[in-house]
N, C-alpha and C positions, 0 to 999 in steps of 0.2 A: 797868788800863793804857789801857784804850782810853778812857775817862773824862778821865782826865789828860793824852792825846792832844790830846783834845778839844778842853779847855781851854788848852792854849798849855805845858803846865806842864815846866819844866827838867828836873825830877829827881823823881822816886820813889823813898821810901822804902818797905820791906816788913820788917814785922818780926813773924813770926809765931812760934808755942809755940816752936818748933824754934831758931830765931834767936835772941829772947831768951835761952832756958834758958844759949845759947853766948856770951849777951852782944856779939853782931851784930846787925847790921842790914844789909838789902841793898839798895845805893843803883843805882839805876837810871839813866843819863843819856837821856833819851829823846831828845838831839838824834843823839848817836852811836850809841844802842843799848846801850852799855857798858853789866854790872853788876858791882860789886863788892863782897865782904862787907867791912864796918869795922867796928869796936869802935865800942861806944854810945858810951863817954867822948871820943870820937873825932869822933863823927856832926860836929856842927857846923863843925870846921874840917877834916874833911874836904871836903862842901862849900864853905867859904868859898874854899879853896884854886882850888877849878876855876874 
């Protein structure tokens, strides 16, 4: 996180054993702070949306 800080970067994705196995992803808004789990088949216009 603090990487992606860094770097200037909108959104963080996390998608780890636990996530995947439930077919989520945990998207991260780093400008608000938000996170929300979405569905993989979901990720991308999840994002495009915001």
């Amino acid at each position: 996180m603090k990487y992606a800080a860094k770097l200037g970067a909108r959104w963080v994705v996390i998608l780890g054993e636990e996530e995947y196995a439930k077919g989520l992803a945990a998207v991260r808004d780093m400008r608000l702070g938000d996170q929300q789990e979405v569905a993989l088949a979901e990720l991308v216009e999840y994002i495009k949306s915001k």
